[in-house]
Residue, then its C-alpha position, 0 to 999 in steps of 0.5 A: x281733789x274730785x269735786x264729784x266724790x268729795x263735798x266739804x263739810x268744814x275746813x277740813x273734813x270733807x265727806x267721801x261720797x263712796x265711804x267715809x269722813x276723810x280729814x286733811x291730815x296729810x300735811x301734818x303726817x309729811x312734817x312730822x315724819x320730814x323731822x324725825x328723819x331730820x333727827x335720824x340723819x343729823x344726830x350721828x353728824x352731832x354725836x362725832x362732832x363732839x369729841x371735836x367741840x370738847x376738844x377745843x375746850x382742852x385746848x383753850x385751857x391748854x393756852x389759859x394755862x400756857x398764858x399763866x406760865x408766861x406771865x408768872x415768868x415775866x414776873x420772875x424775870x422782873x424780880x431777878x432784874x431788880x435783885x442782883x440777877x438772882x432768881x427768888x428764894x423758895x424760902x425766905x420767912x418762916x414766922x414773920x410773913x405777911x398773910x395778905x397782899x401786898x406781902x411786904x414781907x415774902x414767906x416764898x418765891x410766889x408771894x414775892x412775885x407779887x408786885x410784878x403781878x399784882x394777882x394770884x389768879x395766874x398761879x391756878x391752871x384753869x384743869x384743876x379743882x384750885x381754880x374756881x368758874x369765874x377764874x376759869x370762864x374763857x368768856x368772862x367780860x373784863x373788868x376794870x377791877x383788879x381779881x381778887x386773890x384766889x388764896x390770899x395767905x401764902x403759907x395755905x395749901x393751894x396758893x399755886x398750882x405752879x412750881x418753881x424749879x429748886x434748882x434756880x432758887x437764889x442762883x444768879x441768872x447768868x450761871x444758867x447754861x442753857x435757858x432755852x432748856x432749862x425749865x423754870x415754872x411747870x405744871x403742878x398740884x396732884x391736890x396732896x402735895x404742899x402747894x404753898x407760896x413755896x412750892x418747889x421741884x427739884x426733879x419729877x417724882x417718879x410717879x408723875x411719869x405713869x400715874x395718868x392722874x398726875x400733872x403731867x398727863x392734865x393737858x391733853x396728855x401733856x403739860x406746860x412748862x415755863x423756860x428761864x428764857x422766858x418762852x413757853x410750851x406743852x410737851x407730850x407726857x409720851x415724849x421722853x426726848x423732851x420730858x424726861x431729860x433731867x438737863x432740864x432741870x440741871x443746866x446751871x454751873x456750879 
């Protein structure tokens, strides 16, 4: 600055010799304009990372939900060895059920899995309105006590989210031709239909494969499914080479 033209007068005002009161205001002018074009350049950065962000959500409920399957399987498999290699009714007791856990006395396959799972948790997919924000946290710290059920009775709908194929029901394991393709557990619940501890397919309803709204569009246009060979996968609601295959439920001998 040109000590000849301009005398100081505070800290920041200085008088111009030649005119007027000049302040020192430049350095907040240079911040002020250096944020807004920081926030004009990295909005659009952020606006096309969050399909990505939203993604990853998707994803992680793809495999919170691929988890469940996977152990509701292993579940399943534990009861078959421990009753002559059958797999469990849908239906056992119509009247005399036991209402809470332990369910010493099954109203359905779901209830009578109870012992090798000792939780209901995983019979909720954590896309649907059934399972609830502590349920669903990806992030929940764990605890040393065992989740409370999410519905204890057995015979109320929404008890799972999850069917079991009829098809399978009270059948010996080993009449099952092809494990590796025969589905055991899927994705369920539309929020209309009787999803109690009976809950059962014996196929697809026609519906599911057009309504978008269906189950089997809930994961990213796909959904999970359980196999009888215990492994677990998404299929693409868009593959009918591998969703649409009625084998999938049929691969037992009569």
């Amino acid at each position: 600055m040109n000590p000849d033209r301009y005398t100081q007068i505070t800290q920041n005002v200085y008088i111009d010799r030649l005119g007027t009161a000049t302040p020192r205001s430049t350095g907040l002018r240079t911040f002020v304009f250096k944020l807004l074009l920081w926030c004009l350049l990295v909005s659009p950065i952020i606006a096309a990372l969050y399909p990505c962000f939203m993604g990853t959500q998707s994803h992680a409920r793809i495999a919170s939900c691929l988890s469940n399957l996977k152990q509701v399987s292993l579940g399943v498999m534990q009861y078959v060895q421990d009753n002559d290699e059958c797999y469990p009714l849908s239906e056992v007791n119509d009247g005399d059920y036991s209402p809470t856990p332990p369910y010493s006395r099954n109203y359905g396959w779901a209830d009578a899995l109870y012992p090798y799972l000792e939780t209901t948790y995983v019979y909720h997919c954590p896309s649907t309105s059934q399972a609830t924000s502590d349920d669903s946290s990806l992030f929940k710290l764990p605890s040393h006590d065992p989740p409370k059920p999410l519905y204890s009775d057995p015979s109320e709908l929404g008890f799972t989210d999850y069917w079991l194929n009829r098809n399978v029901c009270g059948v010996a394991q080993k009449k099952i031709t092809n494990p590796a393709e025969t589905f055991l557990l899927g994705d369920g619940n539309t929020g209309h239909d009787a999803t109690t501890a009976r809950y059962t397919l014996r196929g697809f309803p026609t519906q599911w494969l057009q309504d978008q709204d269906s189950p089997l569009w809930r994961h990213t246009e796909g959904a999970n499914f359980a196999y009888a060979d215990g492994h677990v996968h998404w299929i693409h609601t868009r593959a009918p080479s591998e969703l649409q295959q009625s084998s999938h439920f049929f691969n037992i001998s009569q």
